[in-house]
C-alpha positions in Angstrom: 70.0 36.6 85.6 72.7 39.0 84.7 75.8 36.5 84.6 74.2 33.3 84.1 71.4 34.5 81.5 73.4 37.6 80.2 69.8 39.6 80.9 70.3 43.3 80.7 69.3 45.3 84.3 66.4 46.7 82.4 65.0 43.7 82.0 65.9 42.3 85.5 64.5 45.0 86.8 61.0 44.2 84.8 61.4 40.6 85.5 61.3 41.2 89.3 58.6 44.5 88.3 56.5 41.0 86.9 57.5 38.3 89.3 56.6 40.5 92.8 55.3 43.5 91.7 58.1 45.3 93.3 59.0 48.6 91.2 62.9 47.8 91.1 65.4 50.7 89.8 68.3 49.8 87.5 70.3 51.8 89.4 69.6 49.0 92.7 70.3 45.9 89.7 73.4 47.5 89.0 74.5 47.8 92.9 73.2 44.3 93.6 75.0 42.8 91.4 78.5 45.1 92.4 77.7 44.0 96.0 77.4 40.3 95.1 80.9 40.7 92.3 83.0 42.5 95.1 81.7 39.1 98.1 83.3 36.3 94.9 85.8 38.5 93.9 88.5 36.0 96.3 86.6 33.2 94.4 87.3 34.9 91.3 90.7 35.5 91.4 91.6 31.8 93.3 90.0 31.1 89.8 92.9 32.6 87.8 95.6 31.2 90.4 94.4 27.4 89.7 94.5 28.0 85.9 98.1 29.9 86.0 99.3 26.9 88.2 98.4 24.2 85.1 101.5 23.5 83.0 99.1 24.3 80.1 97.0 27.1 79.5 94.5 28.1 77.0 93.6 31.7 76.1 91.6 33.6 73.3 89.6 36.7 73.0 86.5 37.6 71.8 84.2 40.6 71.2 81.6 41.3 73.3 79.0 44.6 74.8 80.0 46.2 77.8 77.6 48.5 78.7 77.0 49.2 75.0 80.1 49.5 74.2 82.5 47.1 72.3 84.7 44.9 74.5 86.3 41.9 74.7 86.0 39.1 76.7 89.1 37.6 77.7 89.7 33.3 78.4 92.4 31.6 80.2 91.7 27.6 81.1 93.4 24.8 81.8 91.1 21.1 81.6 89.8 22.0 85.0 89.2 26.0 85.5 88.2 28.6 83.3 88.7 32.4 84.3 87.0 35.4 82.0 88.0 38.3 81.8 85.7 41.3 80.7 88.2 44.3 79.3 87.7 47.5 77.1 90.7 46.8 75.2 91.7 44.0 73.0 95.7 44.5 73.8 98.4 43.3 76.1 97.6 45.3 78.5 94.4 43.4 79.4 97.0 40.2 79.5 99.4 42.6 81.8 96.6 43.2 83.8 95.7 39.4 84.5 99.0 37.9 84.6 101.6 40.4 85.4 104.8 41.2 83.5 106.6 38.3 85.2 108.0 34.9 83.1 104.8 32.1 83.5 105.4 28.6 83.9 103.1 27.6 81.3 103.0 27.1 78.2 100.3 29.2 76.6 98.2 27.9 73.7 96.3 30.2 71.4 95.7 31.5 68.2 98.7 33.0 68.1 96.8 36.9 68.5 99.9 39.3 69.1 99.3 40.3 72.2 99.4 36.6 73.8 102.7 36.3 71.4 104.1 39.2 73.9 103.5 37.0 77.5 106.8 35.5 79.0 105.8 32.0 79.2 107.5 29.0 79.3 106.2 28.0 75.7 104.1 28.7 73.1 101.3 26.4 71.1 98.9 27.1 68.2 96.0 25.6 69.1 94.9 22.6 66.9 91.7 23.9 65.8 93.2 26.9 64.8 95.9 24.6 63.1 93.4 22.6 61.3 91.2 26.0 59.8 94.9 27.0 58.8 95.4 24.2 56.9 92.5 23.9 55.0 92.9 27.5 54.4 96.3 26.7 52.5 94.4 23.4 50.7 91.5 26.0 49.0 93.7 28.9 48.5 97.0 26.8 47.4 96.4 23.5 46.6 98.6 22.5 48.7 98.7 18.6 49.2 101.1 18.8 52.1 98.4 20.6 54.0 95.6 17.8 54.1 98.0 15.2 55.3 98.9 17.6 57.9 95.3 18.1 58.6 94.6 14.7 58.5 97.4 14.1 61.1 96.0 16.5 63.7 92.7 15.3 63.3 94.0 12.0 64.3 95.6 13.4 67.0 92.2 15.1 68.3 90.4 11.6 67.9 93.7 10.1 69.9 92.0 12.7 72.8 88.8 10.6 73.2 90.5 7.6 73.8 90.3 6.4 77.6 94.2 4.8 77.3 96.9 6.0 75.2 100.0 3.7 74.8 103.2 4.9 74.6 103.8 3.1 71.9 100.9 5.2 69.7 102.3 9.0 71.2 105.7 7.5 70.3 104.2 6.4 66.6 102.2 9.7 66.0 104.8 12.0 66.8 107.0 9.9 64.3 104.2 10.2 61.7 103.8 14.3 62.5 107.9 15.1 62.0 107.9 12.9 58.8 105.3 15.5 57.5 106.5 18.4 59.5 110.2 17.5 57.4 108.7 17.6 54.0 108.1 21.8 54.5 
């Protein structure tokens, strides 16, 4: 209820209070669910292993309540494993924290938030939705023609993505098209 349901102890502690009559604290919520973090915690962290072993890895950030207070709930994934992170801070250090200050061999795609900037990876990728809210950002605040083809361009690329079988021949033709416009800048 608390991590699959995001129900607050108080009211998993009147759920049960309804379900079996038994008068349940908060405080014994709170210690349940500690007991049952600190038994998956290996689980947990094997989670952040598989994703820092991909070649690719996504991350982002986004605010959240902890305990009533503002927080922010950190994301790294790769196409198979997705690790979250719950932090207090918004910062590097929360990125620190998670992957140490040691050079990754992935290449990290985000938004390009500054503190992801600041990890030692092998490489660094805006991620295309971010790219394609960019670019229609500079169409309705600057006109700006280049900018739609662009678009247009990456959003051929994300339909590429559903395709069961990409030739070589078509990455080879779309990465042609995407430095042709790239060039015109």
């Amino acid at each position: 209820l608390s991590t699959r349901q995001f129900c607050s102890v108080s009211r998993i502690a009147e759920c049960l209070r309804i379900l079996t009559g038994a008068n349940i604290s908060t405080g014994f919520v709170w210690d349940t669910i500690d007991q049952k973090a600190d038994q998956v915690r290996p689980v947990y962290n094997q989670l952040l292993e598989k994703v820092m072993q991909s070649p690719v890895v996504g991350s982002d950030e986004t605010g959240c309540r902890i305990g009533g207070q503002k927080g922010w709930m950190w994301v790294m994934c790769n196409d198979k494993y997705t690790y979250l992170k719950a932090s207090d801070n918004r910062g590097y250090a929360t990125l620190l924290e998670m992957l140490g200050d040691g050079e990754q061999s992935f290449v990290m795609v985000s938004d390009c938030y500054p503190a992801q900037l600041k990890v030692n990876t092998a490489g660094k990728q805006i991620c295309i939705a971010h790219l394609l809210r960019e670019c229609e950002g500079l169409f309705l605040n600057y006109y700006s023609k280049w900018a739609l083809v662009l678009k247009s361009k990456l959003e051929q690329i994300v339909q590429l993505t559903k395709e069961k079988v990409i030739t070589q021949k078509t990455i080879l033709r779309i990465e042609g098209e995407l430095l042709t416009i790239l060039k015109r800048v």
